[in-house]
N, C-alpha and C positions, 0 to 999 in steps of 0.2 A: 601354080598359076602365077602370071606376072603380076608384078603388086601393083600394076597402073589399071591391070582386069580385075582386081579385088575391089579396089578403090570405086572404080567404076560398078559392078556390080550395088554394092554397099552405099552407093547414091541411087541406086534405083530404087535398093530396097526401102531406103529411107524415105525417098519421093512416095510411094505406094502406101509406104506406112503410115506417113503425117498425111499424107492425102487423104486418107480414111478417117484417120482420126482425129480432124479438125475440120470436119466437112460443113461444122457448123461457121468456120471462118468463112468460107467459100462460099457457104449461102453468105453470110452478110454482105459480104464482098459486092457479090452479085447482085443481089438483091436491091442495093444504093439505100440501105439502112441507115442512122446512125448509128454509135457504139453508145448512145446516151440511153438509147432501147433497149441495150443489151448488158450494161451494168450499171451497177446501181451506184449513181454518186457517193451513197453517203456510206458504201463501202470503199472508194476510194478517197472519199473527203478522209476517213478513217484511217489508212494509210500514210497519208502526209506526218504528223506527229510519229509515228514509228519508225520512218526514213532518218527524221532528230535524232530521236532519243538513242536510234539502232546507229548512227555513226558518233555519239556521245561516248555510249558503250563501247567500242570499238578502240577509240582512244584509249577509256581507261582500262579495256584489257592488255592495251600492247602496255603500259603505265604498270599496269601491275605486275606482268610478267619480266619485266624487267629490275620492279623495285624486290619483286621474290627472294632473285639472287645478291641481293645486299648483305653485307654482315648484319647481325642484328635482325633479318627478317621474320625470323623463326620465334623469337620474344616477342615480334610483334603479335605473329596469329596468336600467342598463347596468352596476350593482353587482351587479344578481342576474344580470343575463347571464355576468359572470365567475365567479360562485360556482357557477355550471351548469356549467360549462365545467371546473371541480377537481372538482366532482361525479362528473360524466362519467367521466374521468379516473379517478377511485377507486372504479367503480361497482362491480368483480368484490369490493373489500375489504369492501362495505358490514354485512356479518355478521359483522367482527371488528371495530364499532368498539367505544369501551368503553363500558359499561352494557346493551349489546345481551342479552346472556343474562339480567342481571338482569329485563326488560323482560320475553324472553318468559317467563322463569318468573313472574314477576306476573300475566300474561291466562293463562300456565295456570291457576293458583288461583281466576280467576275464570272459569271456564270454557271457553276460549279454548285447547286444547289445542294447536292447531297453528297458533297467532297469528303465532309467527316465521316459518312457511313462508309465509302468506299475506301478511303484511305486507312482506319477502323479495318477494315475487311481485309484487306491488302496487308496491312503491317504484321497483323496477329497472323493471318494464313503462311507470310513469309517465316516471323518466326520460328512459326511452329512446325513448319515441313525442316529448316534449318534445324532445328534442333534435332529434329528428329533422325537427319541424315547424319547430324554429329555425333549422335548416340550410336551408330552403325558403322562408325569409327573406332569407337571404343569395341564394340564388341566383335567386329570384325576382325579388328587385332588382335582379339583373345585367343578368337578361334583360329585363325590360319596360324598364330603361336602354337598354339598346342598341336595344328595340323604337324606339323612342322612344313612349312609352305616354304618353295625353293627361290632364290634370291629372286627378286624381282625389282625391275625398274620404276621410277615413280609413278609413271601411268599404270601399270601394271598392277602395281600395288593397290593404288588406287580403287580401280577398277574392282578388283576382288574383293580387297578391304569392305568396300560398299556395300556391293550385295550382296557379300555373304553375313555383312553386320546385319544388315536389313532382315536377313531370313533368320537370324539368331537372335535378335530384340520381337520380331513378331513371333516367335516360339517363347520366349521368356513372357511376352505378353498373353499366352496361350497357359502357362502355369498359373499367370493370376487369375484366367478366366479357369479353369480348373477349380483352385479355392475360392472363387465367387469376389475376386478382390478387382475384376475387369471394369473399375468406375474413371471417373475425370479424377478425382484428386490422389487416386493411386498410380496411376498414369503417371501423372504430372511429379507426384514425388521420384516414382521410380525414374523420369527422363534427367530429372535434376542430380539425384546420387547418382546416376551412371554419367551423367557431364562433369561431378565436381570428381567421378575415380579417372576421368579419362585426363581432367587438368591438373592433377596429382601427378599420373604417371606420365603428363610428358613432360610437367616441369622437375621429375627424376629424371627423366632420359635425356633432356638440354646441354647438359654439359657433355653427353657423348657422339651427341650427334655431328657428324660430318660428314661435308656434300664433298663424296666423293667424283660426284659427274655431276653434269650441269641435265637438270631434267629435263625428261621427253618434252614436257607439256608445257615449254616452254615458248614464246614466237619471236621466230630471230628475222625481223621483214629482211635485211639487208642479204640474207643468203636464200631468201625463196624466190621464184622467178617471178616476173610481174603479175601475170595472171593468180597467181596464189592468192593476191591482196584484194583480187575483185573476187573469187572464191571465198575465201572469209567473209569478206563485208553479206554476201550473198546467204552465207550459214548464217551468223549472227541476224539479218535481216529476217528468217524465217523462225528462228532461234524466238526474236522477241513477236513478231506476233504470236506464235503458240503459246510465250509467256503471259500476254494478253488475257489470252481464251483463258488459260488456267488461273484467272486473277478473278474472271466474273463469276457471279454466283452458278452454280450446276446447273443444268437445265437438261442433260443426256439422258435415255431414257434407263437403261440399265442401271448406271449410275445411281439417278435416283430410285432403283426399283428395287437395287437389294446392295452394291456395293457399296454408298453409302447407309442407307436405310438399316440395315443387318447391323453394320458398327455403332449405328446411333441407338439403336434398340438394346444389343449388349448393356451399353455401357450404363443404361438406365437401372437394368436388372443383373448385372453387375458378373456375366456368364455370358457364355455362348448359349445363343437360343433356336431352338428347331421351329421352322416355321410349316408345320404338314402341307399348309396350303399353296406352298410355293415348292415349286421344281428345285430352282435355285440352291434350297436352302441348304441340302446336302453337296454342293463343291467346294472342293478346296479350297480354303476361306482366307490364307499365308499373308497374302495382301491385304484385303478386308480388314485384319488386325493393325494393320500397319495402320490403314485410314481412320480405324478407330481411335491410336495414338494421335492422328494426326488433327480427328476431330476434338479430343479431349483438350489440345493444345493451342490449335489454331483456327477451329471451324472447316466446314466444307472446303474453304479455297487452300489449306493445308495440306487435305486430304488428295485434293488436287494438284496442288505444285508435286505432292511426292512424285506422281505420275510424270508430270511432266518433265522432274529431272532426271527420270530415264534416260530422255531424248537426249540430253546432250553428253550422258554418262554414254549412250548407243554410238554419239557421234565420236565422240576418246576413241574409243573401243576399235571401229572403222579405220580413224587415224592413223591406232597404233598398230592395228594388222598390215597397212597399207605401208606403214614407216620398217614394220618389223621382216615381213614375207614378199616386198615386192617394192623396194627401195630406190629402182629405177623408172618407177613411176610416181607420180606426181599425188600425196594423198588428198588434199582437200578439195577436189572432186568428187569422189566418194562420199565424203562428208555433206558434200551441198546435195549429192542425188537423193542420196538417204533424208536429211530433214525438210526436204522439198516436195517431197513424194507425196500428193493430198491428203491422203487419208494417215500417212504415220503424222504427220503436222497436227490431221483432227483428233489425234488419239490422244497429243502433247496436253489438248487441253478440255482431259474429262476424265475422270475417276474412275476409269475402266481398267485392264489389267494386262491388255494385248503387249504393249511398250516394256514392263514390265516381265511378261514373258520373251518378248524379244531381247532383252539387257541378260536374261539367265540363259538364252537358247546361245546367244553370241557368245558369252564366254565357256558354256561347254565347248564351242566347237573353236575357240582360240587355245582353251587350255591343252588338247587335245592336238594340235597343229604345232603347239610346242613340245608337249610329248613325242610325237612323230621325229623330231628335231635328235632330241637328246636320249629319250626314252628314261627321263628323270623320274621315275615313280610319284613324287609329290605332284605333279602336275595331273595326274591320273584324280588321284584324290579332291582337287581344288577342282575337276572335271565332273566326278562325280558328285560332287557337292551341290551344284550350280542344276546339273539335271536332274537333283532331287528336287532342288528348291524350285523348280522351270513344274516336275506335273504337281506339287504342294500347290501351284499357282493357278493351274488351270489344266482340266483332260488333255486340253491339246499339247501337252506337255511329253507324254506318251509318243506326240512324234518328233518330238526333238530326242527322247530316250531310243527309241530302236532304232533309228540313224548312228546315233553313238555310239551303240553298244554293235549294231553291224561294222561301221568303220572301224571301229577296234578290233574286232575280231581279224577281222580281212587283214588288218595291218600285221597286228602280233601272228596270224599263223601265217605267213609270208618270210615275216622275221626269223621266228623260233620253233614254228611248228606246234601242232595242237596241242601238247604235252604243255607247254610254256605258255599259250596261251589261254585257257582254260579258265587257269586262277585268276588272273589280273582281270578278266572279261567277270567272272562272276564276284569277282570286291566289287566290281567296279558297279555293278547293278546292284548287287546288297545293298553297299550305301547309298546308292539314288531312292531304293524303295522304303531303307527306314527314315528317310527325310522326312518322306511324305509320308508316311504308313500311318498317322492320327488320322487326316481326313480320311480315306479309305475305309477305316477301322470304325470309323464315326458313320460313313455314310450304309456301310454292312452292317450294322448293328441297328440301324434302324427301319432298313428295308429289305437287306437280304441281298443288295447290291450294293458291290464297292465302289460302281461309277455311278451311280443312279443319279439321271436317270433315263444313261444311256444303256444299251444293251437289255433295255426292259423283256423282251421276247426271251433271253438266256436265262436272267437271273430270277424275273418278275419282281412283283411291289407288292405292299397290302394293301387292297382294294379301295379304302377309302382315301390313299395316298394318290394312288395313278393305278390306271388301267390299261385297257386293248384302245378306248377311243382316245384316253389322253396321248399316247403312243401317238394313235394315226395324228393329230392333230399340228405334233411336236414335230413328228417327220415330215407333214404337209409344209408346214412353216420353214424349215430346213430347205426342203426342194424347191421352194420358187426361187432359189436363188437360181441362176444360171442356167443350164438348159442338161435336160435330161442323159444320162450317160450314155452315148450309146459310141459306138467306135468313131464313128467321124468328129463328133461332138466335141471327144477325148481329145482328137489326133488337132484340132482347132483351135484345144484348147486358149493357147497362151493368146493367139489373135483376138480371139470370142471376150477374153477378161482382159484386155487392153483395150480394145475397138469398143467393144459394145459397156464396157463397163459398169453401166445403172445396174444390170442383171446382177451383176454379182454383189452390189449395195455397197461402193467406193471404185478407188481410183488409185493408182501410182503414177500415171502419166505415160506417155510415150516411151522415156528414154530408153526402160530398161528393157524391152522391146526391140527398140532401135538399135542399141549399143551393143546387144549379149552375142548377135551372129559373129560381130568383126574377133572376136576371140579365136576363131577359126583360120584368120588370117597370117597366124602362127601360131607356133609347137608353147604349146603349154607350160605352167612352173608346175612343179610336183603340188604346192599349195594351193594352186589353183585348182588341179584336177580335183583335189580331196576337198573344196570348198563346194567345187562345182557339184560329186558327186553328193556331198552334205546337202545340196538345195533341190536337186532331182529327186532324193529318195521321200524329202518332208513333203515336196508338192505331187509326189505321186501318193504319198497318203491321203494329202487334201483333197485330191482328188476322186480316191476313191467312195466307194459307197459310206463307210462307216464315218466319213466326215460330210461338212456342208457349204457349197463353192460359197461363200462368205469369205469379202474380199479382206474386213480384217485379217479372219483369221488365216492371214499369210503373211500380218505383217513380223514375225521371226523371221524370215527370210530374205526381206527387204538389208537388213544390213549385208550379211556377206554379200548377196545381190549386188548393191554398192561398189562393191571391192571388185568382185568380177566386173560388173562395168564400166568401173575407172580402169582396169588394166585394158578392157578393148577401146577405152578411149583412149589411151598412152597410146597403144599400138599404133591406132588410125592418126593420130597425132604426128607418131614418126614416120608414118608411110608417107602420108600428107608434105612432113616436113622436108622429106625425101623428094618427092617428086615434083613438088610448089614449092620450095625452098623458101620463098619470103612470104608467103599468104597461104599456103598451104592451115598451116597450124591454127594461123587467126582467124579463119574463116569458121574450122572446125570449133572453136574454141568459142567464138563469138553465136554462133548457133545452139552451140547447147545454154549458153545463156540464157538466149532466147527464151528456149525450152524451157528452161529450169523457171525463170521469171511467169513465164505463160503457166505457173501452178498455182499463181498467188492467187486468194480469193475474189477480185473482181473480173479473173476470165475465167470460172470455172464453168459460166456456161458453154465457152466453146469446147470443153471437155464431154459435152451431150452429145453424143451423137446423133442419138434413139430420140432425144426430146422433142417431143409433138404437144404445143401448148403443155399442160398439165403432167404429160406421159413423159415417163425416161429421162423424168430427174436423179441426178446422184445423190446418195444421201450418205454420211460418214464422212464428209467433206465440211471444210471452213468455208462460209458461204459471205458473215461480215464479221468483221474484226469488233470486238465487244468495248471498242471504245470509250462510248458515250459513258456506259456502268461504270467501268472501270475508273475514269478520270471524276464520273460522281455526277456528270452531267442531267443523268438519271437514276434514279434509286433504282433499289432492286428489286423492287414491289413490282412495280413499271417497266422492268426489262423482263422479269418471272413471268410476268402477265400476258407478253407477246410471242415467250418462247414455250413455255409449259401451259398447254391452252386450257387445263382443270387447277392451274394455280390458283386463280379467284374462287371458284367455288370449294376448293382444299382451306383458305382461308377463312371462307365462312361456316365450313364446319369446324375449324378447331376455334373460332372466336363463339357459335352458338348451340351448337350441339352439349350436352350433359357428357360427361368423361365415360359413362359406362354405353355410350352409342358405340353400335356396330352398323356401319354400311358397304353393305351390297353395292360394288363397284361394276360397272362398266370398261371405267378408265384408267389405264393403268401407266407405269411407268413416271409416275408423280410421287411412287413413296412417302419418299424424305419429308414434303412438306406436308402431309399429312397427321394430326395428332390424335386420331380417334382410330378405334381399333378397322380394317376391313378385311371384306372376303370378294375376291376377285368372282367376277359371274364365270369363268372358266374355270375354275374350280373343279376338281372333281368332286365333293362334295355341294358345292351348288348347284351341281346340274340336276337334279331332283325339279330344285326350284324355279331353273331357267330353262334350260334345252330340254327337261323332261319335262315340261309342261305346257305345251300349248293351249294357245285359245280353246274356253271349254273348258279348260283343269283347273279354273282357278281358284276355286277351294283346295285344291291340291297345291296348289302352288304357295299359298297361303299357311297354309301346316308345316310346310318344309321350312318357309322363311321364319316360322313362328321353331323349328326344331335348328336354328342355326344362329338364333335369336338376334335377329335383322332389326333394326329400329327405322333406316333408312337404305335409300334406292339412291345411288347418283348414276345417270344414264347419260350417254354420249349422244349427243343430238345425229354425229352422220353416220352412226355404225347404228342407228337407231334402224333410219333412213336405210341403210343396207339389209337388213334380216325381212328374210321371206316373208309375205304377211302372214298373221295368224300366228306364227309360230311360237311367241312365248307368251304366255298370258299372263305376265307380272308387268309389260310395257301394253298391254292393249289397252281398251279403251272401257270395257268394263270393267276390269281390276282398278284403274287409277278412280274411275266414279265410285266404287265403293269403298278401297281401301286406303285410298293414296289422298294425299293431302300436300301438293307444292309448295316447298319452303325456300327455294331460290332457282331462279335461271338467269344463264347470257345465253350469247350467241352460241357457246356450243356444249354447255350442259345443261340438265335437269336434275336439283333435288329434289325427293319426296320422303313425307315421311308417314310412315305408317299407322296409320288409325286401327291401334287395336281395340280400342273401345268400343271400336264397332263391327270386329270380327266375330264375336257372338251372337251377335244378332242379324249379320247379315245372311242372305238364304247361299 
């Protein structure tokens, strides 16, 4: 086809496709609305300060990549490495050192009220995520040492160094939970001995180190083309609001329901703990450990920076594929698609494990691209390594493994024929599954299921764990995302989760939509193909039945994603440049800007398509930059209050409640800040008390709370509001006259607390 008809086409497609998917622009447009209606000030008043700080930063990263390469650079990190390490060391003191009150009484007077909690918060959370990736330094170098791991470049090194330390300190931390040694002050010793062996062993390695090349990770503006420097500024600008997010206190719902929650309970009782009542408690927990390091260290926002410096360890990663496999194209494009993309940005700043899984699913499938290269055996190794520690991290993990281990197969009997390929196919899965093989081993030992508790119909559960209804419940939950499988649905796919997006619960935006057809407008790189075919085989899993259209869980795919749609942007770029020779490129170039800008959090409503008043909101998305918290503006009392809507009533049971109170919850996804024992009303063993007992049972209903030994009820006022009537008879209206005794309400809960003094006597 001529490329001035490709060109053409690929503007219609585009016209059709943002026509669709910014239809909410077109209303406004139309409409003769303001844009004051449409976003919220004080999420772009919020913004301005990070435009600052975000070209402050920018400075001093070109400042510091430059000072790198100095003589003498290398004695510097290893002077800041020992000043971390005294840090460390006096991190609980940090609010008594001197000038500290004068301080925050100065940002009171300039508005800044709670500047010392926040800064307090911020300082110990940076810390302690710092340390805890420095510890994963040292241990990463142990292990790709002993791998015997094949030369690699400083990114490179990097890269792996990291998380494979990361997987090797949380399995080290997994032996102290073993001997019951999983507390804060074992933690805290063990992070400190392994920082003072790692500043041991590089000030013995000092004297032999030489930079033999000048590193990848380096930024040289004077040899990138102009556009490169409005791409950086553009990553860095996304870069620090998700740094933001990760700075304010949790508030996610998973987060606080078990991936914080789980670590903070460990460390109390100083082991890994099963929680029967929760689904959760049997997955692979690799990270949770980590956060528990990170809570011992630095508090929740520790726990949360770990997460978020995925993102920019995801954005290397990108760089160096794009720098290493496709060198005629331009990398930091990639880079901006990938941490621009809504929902991988919301993940930057929340204690979740998707980012995380996406840092170990990427470097499977780069170590494995390098293999293909040389067919270096060590890279096999460093490959399977990475997709052991990818299902340790999460089930979905399992589809970054059979992608792998198919692409290899396919590869090596191509090459050498099935006799040669055989063995290297089955090491290479051996060691991905004893990575992982404690959670598994953990999770069958106590249900009878290695995935539990999926595949429940296969393996089954013990009765009191999960059932046939808890089943139906989890799968119902699973299905409303997206729209039912049937052939057309299927064949839809990619438009139905880009256009219609709230269905699937997030967003990545147009581009990669937009961008991924012009790949067709030429012959392929052999990397490309095998990236391409790496992200068709993960999303034909996601897609099928045994997964759930949950738009996270695709963000693994989002990075190489990236790479593929920086190369059909290059491409369209030179066609562009080709046949528009002076405007051509700028046009292209300044539009995806555009695009890329139109992710930030004060347009994410015109990413609604579906939205009807209330209907067909996104959710998993940055909606405002947590400014106010962060800078101290507001406490965290005050920001908790407005985002976690049972934080105030969580607070008046752990300030009034007796320590041996158990409450029967309604409300869930507030864990963490909860201090009294509960039992969720979904429960399979509460539904005796709840769903098995309607109005009319309530002596029945009564027995059971009395056999689960319930002291209080906290109820959600709108999910109250939703249940059929009649149907439970612990929220009707004769239970609460006789049994119940109201010890707190707001606007949207109910405590009660139960009067057994007069379950005796009542008829």
């Amino acid at each position: 086809m001529h490329p001035a008809a490709s060109i053409a086409l690929w503007f219609i497609w585009g016209a059709v496709l943002l026509g669709a998917y910014y239809y909410q622009l077109w209303r406004l447009i139309t409409s003769g609305q303001t844009a004051s209606g449409w976003f919220a000030s004080d999420a772009i008043d919020a913004l301005l300060p990070v435009v600052l700080i975000g070209a402050v930063l920018l400075v001093l990263a070109i400042a510091f990549a430059r000072l790198y390469h100095r003589p003498g650079a290398r004695c510097t990190l290893l002077l800041w490495s020992i000043i971390g390490v005294t840090v460390l060391v006096l991190l609980p003191e940090l609010d008594r050192l001197p000038g500290w009150g004068t301080l925050v009484t100065a940002a009171a007077s300039m508005g800044l009220p709670s500047f010392g909690e926040a800064a307090l918060r911020a300082l110990r959370g940076v810390i302690g995520c710092v340390a805890v990736l420095a510890v994963a330094q040292v241990m990463g170098w142990a292990v790709m040492h002993l791998a015997g791991a094949p030369v690699l470049d400083s990114m490179e090194s990097m890269l792996f160094r990291t998380a494979t330390g990361l997987g090797a300190f949380a399995y080290v931390t997994l032996a102290l939970a073993t001997l019951h040694l999983y507390t804060v002050p074992a933690l805290r010793v063990l992070v400190v001995a392994l920082l003072l062996a790692g500043v041991a062993i590089m000030a013995r390695a000092m004297p032999n180190i030489r930079m033999r090349q000048r590193p990848a990770i380096g930024i040289d503006t004077s040899a990138a083309p102009r556009s490169d420097f409005a791409w950086k500024s553009v990553t860095l600008f996304f870069l620090l609001i998700a740094l933001l997010g990760a700075l304010a206190p949790e508030s996610e719902y998973d987060a606080l329901q078990y991936h914080l929650q789980f670590p903070r309970v460990w460390l109390t009782r100083g082991t890994i703990v099963d929680f029967p009542t929760m689904y959760a408690s049997l997955y692979p927990m690799t990270w949770e450990l980590l956060y528990g390091a990170g809570l011992a260290l630095g508090g929740p926002v520790a726990a949360k920076l770990l997460h978020f410096s995925t993102l920019p360890l995801l954005a290397v990663l990108v760089y160096r594929t794009m720098c290493r496999f496709f060198p005629a194209t331009p990398p930091w494009p990639a880079v901006a698609f990938l941490v621009s993309a809504p929902t991988v940005l919301w993940e930057a700043t929340t204690a979740y494990v998707d980012l995380a899984l996406a840092l170990h699913a990427g470097l499977v499938l780069y170590a494995l691209l390098r293999f293909a290269e040389s067919e270096n055996r060590p890279w096999l190794l460093l490959a399977a390594l990475q997709a052991g520690l990818a299902i340790a991290t999460k089930h979905l993990g399992y589809f970054v493994l059979l992608p792998a281990v198919t692409g290899l197969g396919i590869f090596l009997l191509r090459r050498h024929g099935l006799r040669r390929a055989v063995c290297p196919v089955a090491l290479f899965l051996a060691v991905s599954l004893i990575v992982a093989v404690p959670w598994y081993v953990r999770s069958w030992v106590a249900t009878g299921n290695p995935v539990f508790p999926e595949f429940f119909r296969l393996f089954g559960a013990p009765p009191d764990r999960w059932d046939a209804l808890a089943d139906v419940g989890l799968n119902r939950f699973k299905a409303h995302f997206g729209r039912p499988r049937s052939f057309l649905s299927l064949l839809t796919l990619p438009w139905d989760a880009t256009v219609h997006a709230a269905r699937y619960g997030g967003t990545f935006g147009p581009i990669f939509l937009l961008l991924l057809p012009a790949l067709l407008l030429s012959p392929s790189a052999a990397a490309a193909r095998r990236i391409g075919m790496g992200v068709l085989t993960y999303v034909a899993l996601w897609a099928s039945p045994i997964s759930s259209f949950q738009m996270r869980f695709l963000v693994p795919v989002i990075p190489p994603m990236a790479v593929l749609v920086a190369v059909a942007y290059g491409r369209l770029n030179s066609l562009l440049g080709t046949a528009w020779p002076r405007r051509g490129g700028r046009v292209l170039t300044a539009g995806m800007a555009v695009l890329v800008l139109l992710n930030l959090p004060p347009f994410l409503p015109l990413h609604e398509v579906d939205r009807v008043e209330w209907n067909g909101w996104l959710t998993h998305v940055i909606r405002n930059v947590p400014a106010t918290v962060v800078s101290g503006r507001v406490s965290a009392d005050r920001y908790l209050a407005s985002t976690v809507l049972s934080y105030e009533a969580w607070q008046y049971v752990n300030a009034h409640l007796a320590e041996d109170a158990r409450v029967l919850t309604f409300s869930e996804g507030d864990n963490l800040y909860g201090e009294r024992e509960r039992l969720w009303a979904y429960a399979v063993v509460a539904r005796p008390a709840v769903w098995g007992a309607p109005v009319g049972a309530e002596r029945q209903a009564l027995q059971a709370l009395l056999g689960l030994r319930i002291t209080h009820i906290l109820i959600d006022k709108v999910e109250l509001a939703a249940l059929p009537q009649g149907s439970v008879a612990i929220i009707g209206a004769d239970f609460r006259r006789m049994w119940l005794a109201l010890e707190y309400e707001d606007r949207h809960l109910e405590l009660y607390r139960i009067r057994w003094e007069n379950a005796q006597t009542a008829p």
